[in-house]
N, C-alpha and C positions, 0 to 999 in steps of 0.2 A: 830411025831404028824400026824393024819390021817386029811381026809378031812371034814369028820364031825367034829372033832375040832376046825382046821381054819374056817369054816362057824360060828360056836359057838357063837369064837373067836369075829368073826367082828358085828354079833348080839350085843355082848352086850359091843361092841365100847372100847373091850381091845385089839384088834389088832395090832400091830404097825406100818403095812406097811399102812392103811387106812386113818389117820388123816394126814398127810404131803397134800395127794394129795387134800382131800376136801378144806386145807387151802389155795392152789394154785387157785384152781377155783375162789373161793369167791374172793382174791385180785385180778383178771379177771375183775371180775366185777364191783368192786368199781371202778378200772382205765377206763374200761371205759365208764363206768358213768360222772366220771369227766370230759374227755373229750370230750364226747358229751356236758356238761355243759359249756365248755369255747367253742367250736364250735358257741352253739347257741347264749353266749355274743356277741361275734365277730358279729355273721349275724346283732343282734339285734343292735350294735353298727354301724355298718358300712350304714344297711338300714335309721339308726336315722340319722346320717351324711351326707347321702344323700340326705333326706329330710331338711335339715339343708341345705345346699348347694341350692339345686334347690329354697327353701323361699327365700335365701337372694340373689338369680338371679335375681327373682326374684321380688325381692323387688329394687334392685339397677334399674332393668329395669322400672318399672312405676316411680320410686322417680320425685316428683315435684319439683323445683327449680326454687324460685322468687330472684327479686334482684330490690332495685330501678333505674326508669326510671331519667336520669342523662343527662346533657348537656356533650357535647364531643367534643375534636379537631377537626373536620372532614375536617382541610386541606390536601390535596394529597400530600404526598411526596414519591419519590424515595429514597431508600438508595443505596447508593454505597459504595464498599471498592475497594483501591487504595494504592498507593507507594508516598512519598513526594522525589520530584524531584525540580532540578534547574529551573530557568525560561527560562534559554535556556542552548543549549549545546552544546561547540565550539571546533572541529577536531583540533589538533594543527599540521601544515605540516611544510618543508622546503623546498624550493627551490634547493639547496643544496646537490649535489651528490658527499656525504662526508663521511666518518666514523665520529661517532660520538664517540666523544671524555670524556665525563661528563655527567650526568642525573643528576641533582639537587634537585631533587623533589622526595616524592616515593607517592604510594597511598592514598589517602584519604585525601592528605597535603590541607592545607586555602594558596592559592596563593592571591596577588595583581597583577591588573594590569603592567606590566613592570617587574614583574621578572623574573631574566633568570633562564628558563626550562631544557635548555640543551646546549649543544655547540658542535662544530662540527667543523671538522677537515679544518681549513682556508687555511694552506698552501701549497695543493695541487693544491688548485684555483688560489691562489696568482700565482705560478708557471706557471700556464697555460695562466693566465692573461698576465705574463712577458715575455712570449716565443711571443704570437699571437700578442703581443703590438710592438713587436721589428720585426717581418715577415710584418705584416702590415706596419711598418715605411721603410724597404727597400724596400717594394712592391709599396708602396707612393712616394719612392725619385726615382726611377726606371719608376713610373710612370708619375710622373712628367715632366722628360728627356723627354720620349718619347712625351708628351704632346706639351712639348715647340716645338720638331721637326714636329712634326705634324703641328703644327699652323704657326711653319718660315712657313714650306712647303708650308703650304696655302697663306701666306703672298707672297709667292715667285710668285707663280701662277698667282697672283693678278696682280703683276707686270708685270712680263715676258707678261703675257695678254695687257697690256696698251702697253707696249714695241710697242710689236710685231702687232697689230690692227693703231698704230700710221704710223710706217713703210709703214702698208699696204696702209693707207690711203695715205699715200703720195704718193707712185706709183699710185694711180688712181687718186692724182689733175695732176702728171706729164703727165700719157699716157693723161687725158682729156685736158690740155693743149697745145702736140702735134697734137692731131684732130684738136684741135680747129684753131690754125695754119694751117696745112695741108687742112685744108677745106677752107680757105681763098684762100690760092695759087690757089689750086684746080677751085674755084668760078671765081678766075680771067684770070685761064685757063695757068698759073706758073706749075702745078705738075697735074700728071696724075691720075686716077682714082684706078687702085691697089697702089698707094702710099697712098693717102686715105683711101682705104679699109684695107688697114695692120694698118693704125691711130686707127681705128676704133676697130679695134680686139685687139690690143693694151689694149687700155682703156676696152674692156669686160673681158681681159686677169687679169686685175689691180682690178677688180671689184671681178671676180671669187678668186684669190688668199687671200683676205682680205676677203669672206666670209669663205675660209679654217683657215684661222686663227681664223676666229671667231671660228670657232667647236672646233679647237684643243686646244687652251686655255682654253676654257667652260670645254673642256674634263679633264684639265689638274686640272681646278679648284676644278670640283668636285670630282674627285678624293683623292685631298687633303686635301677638307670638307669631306669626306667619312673617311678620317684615321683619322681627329681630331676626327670624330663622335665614331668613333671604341674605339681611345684610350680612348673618357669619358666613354664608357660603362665597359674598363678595369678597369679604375681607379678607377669606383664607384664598390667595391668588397663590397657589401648587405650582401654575405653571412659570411665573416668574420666581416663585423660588428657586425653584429646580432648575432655572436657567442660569440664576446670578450662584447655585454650588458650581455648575459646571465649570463657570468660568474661572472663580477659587480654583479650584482642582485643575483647570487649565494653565494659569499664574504660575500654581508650583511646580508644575511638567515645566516650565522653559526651559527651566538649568538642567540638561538629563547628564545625572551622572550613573558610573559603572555597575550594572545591579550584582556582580560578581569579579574577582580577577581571571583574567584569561589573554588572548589573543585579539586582535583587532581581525577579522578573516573576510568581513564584507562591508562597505561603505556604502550608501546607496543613495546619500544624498549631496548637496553644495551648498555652499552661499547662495543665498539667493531663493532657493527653492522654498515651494510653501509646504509645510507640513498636512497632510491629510489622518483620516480613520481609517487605521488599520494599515500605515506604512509602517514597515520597517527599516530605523533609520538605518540600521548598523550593526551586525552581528558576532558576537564577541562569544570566543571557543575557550570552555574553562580547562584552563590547561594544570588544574590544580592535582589532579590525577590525569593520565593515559591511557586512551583504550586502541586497543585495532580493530578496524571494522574489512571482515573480508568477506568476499561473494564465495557460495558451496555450490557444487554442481547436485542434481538429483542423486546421483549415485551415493552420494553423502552427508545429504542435509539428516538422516533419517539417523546417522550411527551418532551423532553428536547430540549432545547432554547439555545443562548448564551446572556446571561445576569441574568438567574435565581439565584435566590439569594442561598445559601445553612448554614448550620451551620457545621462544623467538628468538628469530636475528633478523640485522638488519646491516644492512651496507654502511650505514652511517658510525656504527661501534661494532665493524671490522667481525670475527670472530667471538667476541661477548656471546653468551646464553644467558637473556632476560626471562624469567620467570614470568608466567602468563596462566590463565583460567577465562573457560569459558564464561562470559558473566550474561548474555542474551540468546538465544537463536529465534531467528525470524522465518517460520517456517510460511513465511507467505510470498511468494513471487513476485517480483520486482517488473515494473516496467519493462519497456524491450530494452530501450537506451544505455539501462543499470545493467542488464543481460549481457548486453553488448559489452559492457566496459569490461564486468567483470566474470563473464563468463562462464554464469550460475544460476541468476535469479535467486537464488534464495542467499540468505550470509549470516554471519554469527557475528557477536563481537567479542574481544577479549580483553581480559584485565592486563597493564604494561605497566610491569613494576622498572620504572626507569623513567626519568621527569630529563633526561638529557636532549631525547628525542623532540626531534621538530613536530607541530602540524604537517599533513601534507606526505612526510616522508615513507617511501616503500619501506616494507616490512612483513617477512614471513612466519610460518607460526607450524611446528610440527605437533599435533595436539595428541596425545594418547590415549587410545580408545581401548586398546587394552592390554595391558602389561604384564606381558608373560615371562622377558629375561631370555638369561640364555636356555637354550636346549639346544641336542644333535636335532641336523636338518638336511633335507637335502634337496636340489630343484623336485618338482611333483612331476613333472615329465619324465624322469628318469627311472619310476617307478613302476615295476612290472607285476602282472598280476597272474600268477596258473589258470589250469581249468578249475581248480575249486576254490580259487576266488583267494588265494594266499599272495600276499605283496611280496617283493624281492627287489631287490636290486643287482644290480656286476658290482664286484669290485676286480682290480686288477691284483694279479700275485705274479711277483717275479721268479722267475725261472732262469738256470743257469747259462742257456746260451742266450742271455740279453732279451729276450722276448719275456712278453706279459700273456700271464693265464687268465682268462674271464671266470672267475669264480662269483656262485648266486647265493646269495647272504640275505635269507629271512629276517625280514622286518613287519613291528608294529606299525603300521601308520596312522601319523593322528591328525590334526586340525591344519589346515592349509592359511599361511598368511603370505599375501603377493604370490610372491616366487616358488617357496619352500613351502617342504610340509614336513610336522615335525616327528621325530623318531620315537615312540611312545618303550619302546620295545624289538625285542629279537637279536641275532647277532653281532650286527654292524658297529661297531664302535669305531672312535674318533682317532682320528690318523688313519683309519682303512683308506686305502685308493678307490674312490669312484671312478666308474668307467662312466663317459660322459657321449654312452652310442647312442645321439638320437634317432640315426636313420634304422636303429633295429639290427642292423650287420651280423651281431657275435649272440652268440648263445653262450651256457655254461660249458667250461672246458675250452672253448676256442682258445687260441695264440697268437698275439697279436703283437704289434710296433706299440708304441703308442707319444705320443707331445702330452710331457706334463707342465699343465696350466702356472702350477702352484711355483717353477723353477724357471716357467720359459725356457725350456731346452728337450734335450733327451729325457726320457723315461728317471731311471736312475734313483728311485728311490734308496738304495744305500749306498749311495755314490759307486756301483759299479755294475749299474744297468744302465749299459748305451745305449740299448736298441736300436733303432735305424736311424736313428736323426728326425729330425723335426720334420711334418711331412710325409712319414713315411705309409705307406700302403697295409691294409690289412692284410694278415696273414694266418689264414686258417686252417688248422691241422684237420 
């Protein structure tokens, strides 16, 4: 076939290589056609969506929100949480440097007063008791002996003194009696003058010697008051006394029984162990009364008293209200650790009228600090002030085509607690509709939609204001 043929050919569209390709084109462009078609849903959907989105941004953002004006609690309390603990909490020790022989008791146990805790090894004491009881008895009869000789001694002294001071005395009446004679002869001119003068020296001879006896027997006296003195200082042996009470007093520590009833809450020793000074074997929480101990943060260690009154609950008796009082506050800062736990450093404790409650168990406590009851109230943010300084509020008034009027209702305002501050004074009374504009939107006289809080729905204070629906946009004349 020449080439003028095939031209012929595709002229009058009997070809066969021509029709395949023209049919490819064409499906070209249906496809995409179509996808240009879903492209521009997409744009047209997703612009529609967005405008969808940004309305009801904005629409949540103007929404009005009334609610009635209501009397409210307005006493100040602090809440606290805490742990139910004993009313007091008592170390159990021994005197007793013993192994301890029995524990009695384990964890957690309900003891009475007078039961025995534990026991502890007596016979070693006993023994020590019997050795120093029997050292002390020969050191006493030993002591004694010497006592007795000590005191003849002194007796002796005593004696030998008179003895010997009598003797003395009598050679000076004899030499003064020879003067006395020899000075007579002498006078009558019988004996010479050194015969007298030796009379004479005689008697100072008799004189002198009776004062050596005096020294030497005083010497001799006290000497032997000196050794009675010595042997009471042996005999009164202070330090084995005081050794052989300890051990008395150790003896009766073996058996430690309950020095209160309470809780068993710490163990801290076994069989086996030896008792030392100043262990604690065991600490027992008197659970004869209840208290809560809770951690205060600074902001409120300062408004709390001891006597405020408080109400408690606790998980364990459900919805109960335990009767509670402040009975400690510990205005001194805690460890970091105690910080840590309870997230205050500083804590009160309180009285917990209710003996049901466990050691250990959580426990809150709303304590009131000051009890004012009801009065009108209303958030303090809502509260508007003129240029001369006069407070106000909006409330909302219904209007016959279903819209709300911003009306401005002079008020007293008084003492601010949490949230609220309270209505001392001025127009506003209870059931008024608060307007709840915090972004500022409406002034007095505006008109507006408005979501009332207090229905969850429409407006509709006398059930025949619909307003716009929940939602709906401000609307200002």
């Amino acid at each position: 076939m020449g080439r003028k043929q095939k031209f012929d050919d595709r002229l009058e569209g009997t070809a066969p290589v021509v029709a395949p390709v023209a049919a490819k084109r064409k499906k070209k462009k249906i496809w995409l056609l179509l996808v240009l078609a879903v492209v521009a849903v997409v744009v047209i959907w997703l612009v529609v969506s967005a405008k969808n989105a940004s309305q009801q941004i904005e629409t949540m953002t103007n929404q009005i929100e009334i609610a009635p004006v209501e009397q409210r609690d307005l006493s100040d309390t602090i809440s606290l949480k805490g742990t139910v603990a004993g009313i007091s909490s008592v170390n159990v020790t021994s005197k007793a440097f013993s192994e301890v022989t029995a524990v009695n008791v384990q964890l957690g146990d309900v003891v009475k007063k007078g039961d025995v805790l534990c026991t502890l090894d007596s016979a070693s004491i006993q023994e020590q008791i019997t050795d120093l009881e029997k050292s002390i008895s020969n050191t006493s009869a030993i002591n004694n002996l010497n006592s007795k000789q000590a005191r003849d001694a002194l007796a002796q002294a005593k004696k030998d003194q008179e003895t010997a001071l009598a003797d003395a005395q009598l050679e000076i009446t004899h030499a003064e009696e020879s003067y006395n004679g020899t000075k007579m002869l002498y006078d009558r001119g019988e004996a010479d003058f050194p015969t007298l003068l030796a009379a004479q020296r005689a008697v100072e001879a008799a004189r002198k010697s009776y004062d050596s006896v005096v020294e030497s027997t005083t010497r001799a006296i006290l000497s032997a008051e000196n050794a009675v003195r010595m042997d009471s200082y042996q005999s009164d042996d202070s330090k084995s006394g005081d050794t052989l009470k300890s051990l008395k007093e150790q003896l009766e520590d073996c058996e430690i029984k309950a020095p209160c009833g309470g809780v068993i809450t710490a163990i801290n020793v076994s069989v086996g162990d030896i008792n030392t000074d100043k262990l604690t074997l065991m600490t027992i929480e008197d659970t004869s009364k209840l208290k809560m101990v809770a951690s205060v943060t600074e902001a409120n260690i300062l408004k709390l008293q001891e006597g405020m009154k408080a109400v408690l609950t606790a998980d364990a008796t459900g919805e109960e209200e335990i009767e509670g009082e402040i009975t400690r506050v510990v205005r001194v800062k805690a460890q970091a650790s105690v910080q840590d736990a309870g997230g205050g450093g500083y804590s009160v404790e309180l009285s917990v009228n209710n003996k049901e409650l466990l050691i250990g168990m959580a426990i809150k406590a709303k304590v009131m600090v000051k009890d004012k009851g009801l009065a009108l109230a209303v958030p303090y943010d809502l509260i508007r002030y003129d240029e001369s300084g006069n407070a106000y509020v909006l409330t909302a008034e219904k209007q016959a085509d279903g819209m709300a009027l911003a009306k401005r209702v002079d008020i007293e305002a008084g003492e601010e607690v949490d949230y609220y501050t309270e209505i001392l004074g001025g127009d506003l009374k209870e059931g008024d509709y608060l307007v709840y504009d915090y972004a500022g939107t409406l002034n007095d006289g505006d008109t507006f939609s408005a979501f009332d809080m207090s229905e969850f729905g429409a407006m509709g204070m006398d059930g025949d204001m619909s307003g716009a629906g929940t939602g709906a946009e401000v609307m200002v004349n």
